[in-house]
Structures are given as structure tokens and as C-alpha cells.
N, C-alpha and C positions, 0 to 999 in steps of 0.2 A: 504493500500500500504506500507509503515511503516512497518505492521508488521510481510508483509512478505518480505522486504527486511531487514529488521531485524533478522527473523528468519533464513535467508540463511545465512548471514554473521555468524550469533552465532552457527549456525550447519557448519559452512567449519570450523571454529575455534574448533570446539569440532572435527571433523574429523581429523583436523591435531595435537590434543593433542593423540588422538586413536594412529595417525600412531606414534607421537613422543614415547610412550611410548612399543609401541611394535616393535618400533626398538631398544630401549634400552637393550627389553627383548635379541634380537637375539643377541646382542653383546657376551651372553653367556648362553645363554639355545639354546638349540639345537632344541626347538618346545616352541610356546607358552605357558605360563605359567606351564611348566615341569620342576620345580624343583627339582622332582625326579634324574633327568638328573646330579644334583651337586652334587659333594661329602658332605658329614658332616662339614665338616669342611668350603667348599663356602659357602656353606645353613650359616652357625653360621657368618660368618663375611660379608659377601653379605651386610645384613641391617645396620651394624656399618660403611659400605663407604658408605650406602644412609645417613646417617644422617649427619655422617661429611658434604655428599653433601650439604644437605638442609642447614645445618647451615651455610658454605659458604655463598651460595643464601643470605639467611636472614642478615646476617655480611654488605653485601655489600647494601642491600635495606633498612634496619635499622629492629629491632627487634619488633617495634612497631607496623610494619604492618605482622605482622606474625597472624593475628584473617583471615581466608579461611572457605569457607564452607557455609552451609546452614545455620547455626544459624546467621551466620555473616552477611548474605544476608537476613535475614528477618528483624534484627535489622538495616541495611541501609534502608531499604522497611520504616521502619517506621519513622527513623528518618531524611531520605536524599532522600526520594523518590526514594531508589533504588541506588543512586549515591556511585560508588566505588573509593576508591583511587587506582592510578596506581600500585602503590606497593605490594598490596595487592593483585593484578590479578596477579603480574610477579613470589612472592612469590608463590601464587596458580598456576602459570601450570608447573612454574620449577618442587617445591616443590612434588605437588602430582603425577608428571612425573616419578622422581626418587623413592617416595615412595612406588609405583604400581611397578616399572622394581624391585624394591632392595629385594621386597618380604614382606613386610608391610600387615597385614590385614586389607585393608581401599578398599573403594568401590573409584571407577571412577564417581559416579552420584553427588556426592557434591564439586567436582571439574569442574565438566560438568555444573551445577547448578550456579556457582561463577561465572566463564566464561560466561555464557550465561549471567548473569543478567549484569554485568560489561560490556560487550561488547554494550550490548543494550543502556544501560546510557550513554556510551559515545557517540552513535550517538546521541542519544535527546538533551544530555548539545550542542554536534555539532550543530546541528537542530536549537537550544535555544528554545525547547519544554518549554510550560508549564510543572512545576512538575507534575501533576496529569497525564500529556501522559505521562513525561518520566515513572514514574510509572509502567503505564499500559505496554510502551514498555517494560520494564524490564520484568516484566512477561510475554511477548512475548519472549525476547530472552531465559528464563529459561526454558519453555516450549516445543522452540525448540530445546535447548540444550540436555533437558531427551531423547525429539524423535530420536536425532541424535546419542546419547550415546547406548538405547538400540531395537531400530526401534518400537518404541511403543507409537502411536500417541496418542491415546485415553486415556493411563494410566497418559502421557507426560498432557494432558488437564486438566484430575479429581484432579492429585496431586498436579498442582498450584492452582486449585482452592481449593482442601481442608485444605492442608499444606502451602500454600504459599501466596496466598490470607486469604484465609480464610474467601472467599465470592462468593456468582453465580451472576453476574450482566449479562444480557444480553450484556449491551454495551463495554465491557471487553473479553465474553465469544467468539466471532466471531474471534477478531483480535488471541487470545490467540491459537483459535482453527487453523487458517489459517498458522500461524508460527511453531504451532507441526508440520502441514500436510508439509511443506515445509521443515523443517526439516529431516522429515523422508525419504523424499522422496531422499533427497540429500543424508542420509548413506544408504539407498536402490541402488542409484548408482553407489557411491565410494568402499563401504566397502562392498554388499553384500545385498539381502533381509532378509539371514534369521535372526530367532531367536536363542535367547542363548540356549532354554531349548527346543527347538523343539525333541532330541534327547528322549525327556521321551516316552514311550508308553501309548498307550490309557488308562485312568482309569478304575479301576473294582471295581469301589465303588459299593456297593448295598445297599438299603436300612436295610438290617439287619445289616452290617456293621459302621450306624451310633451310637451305643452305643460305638464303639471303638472310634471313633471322639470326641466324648464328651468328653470323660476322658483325649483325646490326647491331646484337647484344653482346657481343667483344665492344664498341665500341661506347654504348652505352654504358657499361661498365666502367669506362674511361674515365664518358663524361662527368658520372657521378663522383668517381675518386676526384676530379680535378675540384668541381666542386666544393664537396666537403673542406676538400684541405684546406682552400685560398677561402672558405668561410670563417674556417675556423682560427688560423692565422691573421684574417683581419681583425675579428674581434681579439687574441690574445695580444695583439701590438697596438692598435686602438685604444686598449683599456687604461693607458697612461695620457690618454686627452681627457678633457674636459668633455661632456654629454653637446653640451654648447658647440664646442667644435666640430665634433663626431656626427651630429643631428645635421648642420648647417654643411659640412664636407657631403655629406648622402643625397641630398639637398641638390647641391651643384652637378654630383654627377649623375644623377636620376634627371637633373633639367637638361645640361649636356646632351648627355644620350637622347634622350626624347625629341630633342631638338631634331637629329636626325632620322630617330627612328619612333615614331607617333605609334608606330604598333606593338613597341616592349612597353607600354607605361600602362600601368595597373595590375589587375588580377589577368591569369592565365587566360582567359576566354578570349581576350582583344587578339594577343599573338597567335593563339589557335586559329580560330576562324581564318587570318592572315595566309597563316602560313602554307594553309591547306586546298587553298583558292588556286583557281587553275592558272593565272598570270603570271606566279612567282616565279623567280629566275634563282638560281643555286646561288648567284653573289647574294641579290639582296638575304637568302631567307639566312646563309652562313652570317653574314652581316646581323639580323637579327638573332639568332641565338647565341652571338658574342655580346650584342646588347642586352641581350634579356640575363646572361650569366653574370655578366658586371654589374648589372643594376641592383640585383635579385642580393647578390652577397654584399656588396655595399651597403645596402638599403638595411638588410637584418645584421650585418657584421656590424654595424656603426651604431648599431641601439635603435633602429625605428623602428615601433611596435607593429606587432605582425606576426604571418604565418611564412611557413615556408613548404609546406607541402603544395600550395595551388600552385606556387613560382616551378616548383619540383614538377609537377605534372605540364606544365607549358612548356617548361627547357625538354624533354621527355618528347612532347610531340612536336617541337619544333626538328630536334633531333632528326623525328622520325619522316617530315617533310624532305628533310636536308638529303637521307638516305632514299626517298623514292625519288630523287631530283635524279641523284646520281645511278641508280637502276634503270631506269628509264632512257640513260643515256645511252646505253648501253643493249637496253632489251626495250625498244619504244615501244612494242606491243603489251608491255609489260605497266598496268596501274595499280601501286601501292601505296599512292600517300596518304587515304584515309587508314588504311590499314597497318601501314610503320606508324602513323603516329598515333594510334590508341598501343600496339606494342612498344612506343618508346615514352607513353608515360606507364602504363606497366613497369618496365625495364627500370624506369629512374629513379621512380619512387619506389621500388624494391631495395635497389641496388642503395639509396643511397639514406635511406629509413634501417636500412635492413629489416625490413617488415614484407617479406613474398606472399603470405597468406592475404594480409592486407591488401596489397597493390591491387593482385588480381580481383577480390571480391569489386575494390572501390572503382576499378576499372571496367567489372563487368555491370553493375550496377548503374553509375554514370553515362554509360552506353544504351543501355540494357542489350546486349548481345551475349546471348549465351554460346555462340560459338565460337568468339575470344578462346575461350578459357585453355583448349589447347597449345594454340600456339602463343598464348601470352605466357605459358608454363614455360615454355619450350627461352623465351627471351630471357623470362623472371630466373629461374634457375642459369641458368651461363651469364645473365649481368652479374646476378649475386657472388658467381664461382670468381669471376676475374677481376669484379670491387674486392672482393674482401678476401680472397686468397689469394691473388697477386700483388696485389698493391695495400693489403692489411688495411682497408676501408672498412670502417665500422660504422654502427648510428650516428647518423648527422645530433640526434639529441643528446647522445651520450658522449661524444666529443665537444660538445657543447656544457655539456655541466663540467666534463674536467678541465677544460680550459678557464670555466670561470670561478673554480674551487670550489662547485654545491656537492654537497652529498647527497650520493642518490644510490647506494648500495648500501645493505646490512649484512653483518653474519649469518650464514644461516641459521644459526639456533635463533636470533633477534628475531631474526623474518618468520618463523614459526612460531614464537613465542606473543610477535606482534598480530596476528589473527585470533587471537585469545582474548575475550573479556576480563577482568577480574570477575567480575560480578557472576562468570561462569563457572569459576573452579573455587568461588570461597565456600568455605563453611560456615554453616549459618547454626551449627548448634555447638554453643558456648555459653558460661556461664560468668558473671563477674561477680568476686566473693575477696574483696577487698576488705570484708567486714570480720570473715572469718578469722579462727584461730587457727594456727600453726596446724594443730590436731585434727580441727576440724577439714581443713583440707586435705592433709593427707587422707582421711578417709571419703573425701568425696573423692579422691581422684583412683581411692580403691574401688569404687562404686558405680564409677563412670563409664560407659562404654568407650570405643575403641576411639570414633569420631566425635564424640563430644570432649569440648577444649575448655579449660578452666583458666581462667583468665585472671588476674591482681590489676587494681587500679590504685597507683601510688602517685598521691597527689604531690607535684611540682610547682611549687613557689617564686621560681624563676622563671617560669614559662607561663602564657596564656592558656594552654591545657595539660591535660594530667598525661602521664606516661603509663603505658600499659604493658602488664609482662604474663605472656604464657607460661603457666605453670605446668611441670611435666616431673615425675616420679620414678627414682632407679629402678624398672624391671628384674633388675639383676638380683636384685635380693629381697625377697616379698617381705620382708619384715625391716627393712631400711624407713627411717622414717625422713630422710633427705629429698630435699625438691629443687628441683631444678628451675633457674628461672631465664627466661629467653625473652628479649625487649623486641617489641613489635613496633614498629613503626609506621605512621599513617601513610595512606595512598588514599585519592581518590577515587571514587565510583569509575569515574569515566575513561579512567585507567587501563592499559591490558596487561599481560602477565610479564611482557617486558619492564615493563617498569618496576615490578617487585622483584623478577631477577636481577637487575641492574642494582637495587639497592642489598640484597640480600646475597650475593655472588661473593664478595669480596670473605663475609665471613661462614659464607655456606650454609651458616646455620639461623634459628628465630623466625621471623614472618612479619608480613602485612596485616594491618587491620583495616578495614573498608569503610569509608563513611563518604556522607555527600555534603548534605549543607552542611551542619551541624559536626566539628572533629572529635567530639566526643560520642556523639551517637554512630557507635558502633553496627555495618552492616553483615558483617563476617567475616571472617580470618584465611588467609594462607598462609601455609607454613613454606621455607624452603623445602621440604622434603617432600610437600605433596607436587612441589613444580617440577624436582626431579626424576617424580615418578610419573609425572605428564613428559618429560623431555622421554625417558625412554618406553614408557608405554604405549604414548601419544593418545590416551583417554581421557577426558576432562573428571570422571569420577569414577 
């Protein structure tokens, strides 16, 4: 229920970032994303009054929260369960508002992505979910964010869990999948059913045709590795300017470029159409996918808020233009450029996501062509081989957090321990007998069964609440009248078992006591030893 009231909220918010930013457009294009429409001279300074804009924005919300996006959202996933600052979301929909209207090559899905996850966290912290739901909401709300951005439920599914999770849990997989579906179904009613790419004609792949795939996808493999690197070494040299500078250098060469080349500015859809139009000549369209690769990593390496997956999927089929230019020359009887270029956004956004499950689903969906699916396998697998085992080409996000020092990996024991509520493995049958005698406890704890826990409250003087201690009885010799006493230390409710392994590892032994509002109103206890016996039996009780 959560997750699809979850999913609806975080898909009307991504519908009303759609509508905010294509009404920016109409302010002054005369049709969506028709740049063509400006003169030279708009085109060149358009993007130097979006970034003034953004800078504004950022001036008044402070500069600190200027980190938007996907990389930004996996690095909370890990360290916040997902939980985003305010600032950060106000930054990201002004921000990538203006970037998309101003003409920036940045995608709309990693601002769809921030949104969705943000919006979801803040109903759970609402809620006061356990961490591990808000979590899991969070990747409900991101889920339903992709479906609402580009009506593609199923790609919206596979890509939180490949990219975003980076796990298949059944008890994850349901809610994730119910908030795509509501998702989608909400930009099916507001915005429209169809697809972006529906416009492609049917493929004429043939099997003889797959030795030209091979080669296409040696080179896409390429492109991707080039990519990555020169994105990821802009931002890591960049990082020592000023945002001011950074914003306003992206600025000039997004104007620059545009100047000559009116069909790389914006989202992927302008250079697509472009590219795949039967008048293009091999300079111009190699000309444009040098323009769209420069803009694209400028644009995101320099700090302008934004995606990079739509930029990913235009370099991709511009690619794949550039490769039916050159078959054609070769075999004139021979027409593949609708068909290279849905395989060479396949290919790109495989290769340079590392996410193949993904690519394909989001590529057959955006199409709707179900006969892709072979031969995009056939590109997707050999980009993937020659990105990342030739040229050690990894996730564009994942080179992305470690060049900016986020943490976005845990131990595995963490990572197991963090899908765990507390509120799931305490014990709730405890008694507190701080009133008792010495005597009198040793024989309740003679009395007691095996799970009921005997607690001491010994009032603290120097502290605002009292300190509690488990009390526990030598086994060893039934007529010892000695007790043990083990200090528990508060957790919150909304805690999961990582946090009382983290406090309780060091001396291996004692436990957490569970409370919500109130630090003295005790909800239940863990011991180290029953977390130990969750680590190797992997049973909550």
C-alpha cells in the first residue's frame, strides 16, 4: 500500500517537473525542443542565462547541496537509507528545470531519479518507517519516477534493481514493481501513452546482417570507454574551481557548440530525429556526435544538474547513424540506420551503465519492438565484452562516486545486517526489577524461561536518562549465587541490526534496548549473541 501510494505521489511530482520544464521551453521555442527555431546567437547565450539561473538557485540554498543525481542517490541508499536533504531536491528540480529549457545536454531520468527517491524518504522519515522500508520505499518512489518520466514500466523495474539496488529480492521486487505500474499509468493519463521512439520503423535486421553488428558493437564499446573516462577526469580536475566557474565554462561550450551545431542542444530526441533523416551526410552527422560527446561530458563533468542516461542513449544512436552512413557506402542496397541506431543506444547505454538487462528492456520498451531483442543481445553482450574487458570500463555511476569520494559500498555482513529491522529480531519479553533484592533476583532468573530477559535500571545522575543493565546468571554452577551484568545501550526504533552490530562488535558482548519517543520507554532488547546467531543462521527468530 506504501508503495503505491508512494509511487503516485513521486510520478505526479515527476509529471509536474515534465510540465514545469516544457513550459519553460515554450517561453521561447516555438515547438518542443526546436532549437533550430533560434537564431545563433539565442542558441550561444540561451545556456549562459541557465546557468546564471542555476547559480542563483544554488547562492540562495547554499552551494553545499549542489551533489543531484543518480550517483548522489545511490551514495544516500547507502549511507542514509535513501534519506535526502531538502536542499538538495529544491536544487535538483529548479536546477535541472532550467538546464533541460536552457539547452544543456543532460537527460531528465537523473533528475526524475533524485525526485522520486527524495520524495519517497520523506514520507517514511513522515511515517517514522524503519530504515530498511524507508529504503525499500525509496526505490519505490525511483522506480516510479523512471515509469512516469518515460512510460516504461518494466525497464523502470530491471534498472532499480540492476543499477540501483543492485539486488533481486523477492520481498523488495513486488512493492518496486506495483509503484512502476502506478507510475506509468499516471503519465499514460496526464501526458499521453505513447512512446518516445515509437516513431522508428520496423527493423530489417537479418541474420546475414549480424557480422555488421559485431564490428558496430567493437566500436561502441569504444565509444563508451572514451566517454566514461574524459567524464570522469573532467569532473576529478574541475573539482579544484569554483561551481561559478565550472557552471559558467559549461555555459560557453554548450553555447559554442550549438552555435554550430543546433541539433546536439538538449535532451537526446532533437539529435535522434536529426541524425536518422535521410539528408545527413557522414561529415555532418560524425560532426554531431563529436558535438553531442563534448557537450554531454562538459555539461555533467562541470556540475550542471542533470541526467546522463538520455545524453547516453542519443550518443548511442547517433553512433549508430554514423555506422549505416558508412555500410551503405559500401553495400547501397543495404538500409540500416533506423536499425544501428536503436542497437547503438542498446550498445551505449549497456556498455557504459554496465546495466545489459536494462539497456535492452529500456530499449525495447521505448520502441516497443519486440524483435530488437535478439540482435540488441547480440551488440549489448560484445559492447559490454570490449568496454569493460578491454579497456576495464566500469559504471559511469560508480566511477562517479569514487572520483568524488561518496561511499556507496558496505561489507557484506553490513549489507545483510542492513535489510534487518531492529524492531524485527528484539525481544519483547523482559522484565525490569531494579526494585529487587540481590536474592530476589537470583531467583527470578532461576524461574525465568530461556527468552525472557531480566533487566536492572540504575538511575544516572549525570545523565538525562537512566542506564540499563541485563542481568544474566552463571549456568555453570546451579547453586552460584553470582550475576552477571551486561550495559545495554539505547538504539532507536527506526534502526536496523547494523547499527547495534556496529555498537556492540567492538566488545562482542551486552545488547541494545529499543525505544522510540520516549529513551526510557523501553520497546525490546537485542543481545549480541542473538545477532550472531542471525549472522550464521540467517533466521530473525
Amino acid at each position: 500500500m506504501l508503495a503505491t501510494i508512494g509511487g503516485a505521489l513521486s510520478a505526479l511530482l515527476i509529471v509536474g517537473f515534465t510540465i514545469t520544464t516544457d513550459t519553460l521551453q515554450q517561453v521561447y521555442l516555438s515547438e518542443k525542443d526546436n532549437y533550430n527555431s533560434l537564431s545563433k546567437v539565442s542558441r550561444f547565450i540561451m545556456p549562459i542565462i541557465g546557468a546564471i539561473i542555476i547559480l542563483l538557485v544554488s547562492w540562495v540554498t547554499g552551494y553545499k547541496y549542489l551533489r543531484t543525481g543518480i550517483p548522489f542517490v545511490l551514495h544516500r541508499l547507502k549511507v542514509a537509507y535513501g534519506e535526502i536533504p531538502l536542499r538538495n531536491t529544491i536544487n535538483q528540480f529548479i536546477g535541472s528545470a532550467v538546464a533541460l529549457a536552457s539547452g544543456f545536454s543532460v537527460g531528465r531520468e537523473g533528475p526524475a531519479i533524485h525526485l522520486g527517491a527524495a520524495f519517497s524518504s520523506y514520507l517514511g522519515t513522515l511515517l517514522k518507517l524503519p530504515h530498511n522500508s524507508i529504503r525499500t520505499l525509496c526505490a519505490c518512489g525511483i522506480a516510479a519516477a523512471i515509469s512516469a518520466s518515460f512510460n516504461t514500466p518494466l525497464a523502470a523495474v530491471i534498472f532499480v534493481m540492476e543499477v540501483i539496488l543492485r539486488e533481486y529480492k523477492v520481498h523488495i521486487f513486488i512493492p518496486i514493481m506495483m509503484a512502476s505500474l502506478v507510475g506509468s499509468m499516471i503519465t499514460s493519463s496526464t501526458l499521453g501513452p505513447a512512446h518516445e521512439l515509437e516513431y522508428f520503423n520496423n527493423i530489417a535486421l537479418e541474420f546475414a546482417h549480424y557480422p555488421v553488428l559485431i564490428v558496430f558493437a567493437i566500436a561502441i564499446g569504444v565509444v563508451a570507454f572514451v566517454f566514461n573516462r574524459y567524464l570522469v577526469l573532467i569532473i576529478k580536475h574541475s573539482d579544484k574551481f569554483h561551481i561559478v566557474k565550472r557552471l559558467l565554462l559549461a555555459a560557453l561550450i554548450t553555447g559554442a557548440l550549438s552555435y554550430i551545431f543546433p541539433e546536439a542542444v538538449g535532451t537526446n530526441m532533437n539529435a535522434i530525429s536529426f541524425s536518422i533523416g535521410e539528408n545527413s551526410s557522414l561529415v555532418l552527422i560524425t560532426g554531431l556526435l563529436v558535438a553531442k560527446i563534448v557537450m554531454t561530458i562538459s555539461a555533467l563533468g562541470l556540475g550542471i544538474p542533470g541526467g546522463a542516461i538520455g545524453p547516453i542513449l542519443g550518443i548511442g544512436a547517433i553512433a549508430g547513424s554514423c555506422a549505416a552512413i558508412l555500410v551503405q557506402l559500401y553495400f547501397p542496397e543495404v538500409h540500416l540506420t533506423n536499425d544501428l541506431a536503436l542497437m547503438g543506444m542498446a550498445g551505449m547505454m549497456a556498455a557504459a551503465l554496465n546495466a545489459p538487462l536494462a539497456a535492452l528492456i529500456t530499449v525495447v520498451e521505448l520502441s516497443n519492438q519486440l524483435e530488437i531483442i535478439v540482435p540488441a543481445m547480440v551488440v549489448i553482450g560484445t559492447a559490454c565484452v570490449i568496454s569493460g574487458q578491454f579497456f576495464g570500463n566500469r559504471s559511469l555511476f560508480v566511477m562517479q562516486l569514487e572520483v568524488q569520494s561518496l561511499t556507496y559500498r558496505k561489507p557484506p555482513l553490513e549489507k545483510s545486517l542492513q535489510r534487518i529491522g531492529v524492531l524485527g529480531l528484539m525481544n519483547e519479553h523482559f522484565t525490569i526489577s531494579h526494585k529487587l533484592s540481590e536474592q530476589e533476583k537470583v531467583e527470578h532468573l532461576k524461574q525465568a524461561s530461556e527468552n525472557s530477559l531480566l533487566l536492572d535500571r540504575i538511575d544516572n545522575n549525570n545523565a538525562d536518562n537512566s542506564l540499563y543493565y541485563w542481568l544474566q546468571r552463571d549456568d555453570s554452577d546451579p547453586n552460584s549465587q553470582a550475576i552477571t551484568n551486561h550495559l545495554l545501550l539505547p538504539l532507536h526504533a527506526q534502526s536496523t541490526l547494523v547499527e547495534a552490530y556496529l555498537l556492540l562488535v567492538k566488545k562482542r558482548k551486552g545488547g541494545v534496548y529499543i525505544y522510540d519517543d520516549n529513551i526510557d520507554d523501553i520497546l525490546g532488547v537485542i543481545t549480541f549473541e542473538q545477532i550472531r546467531r542471525f549472522l550464521i543462521e540467517g533466521k530473525i527468530r
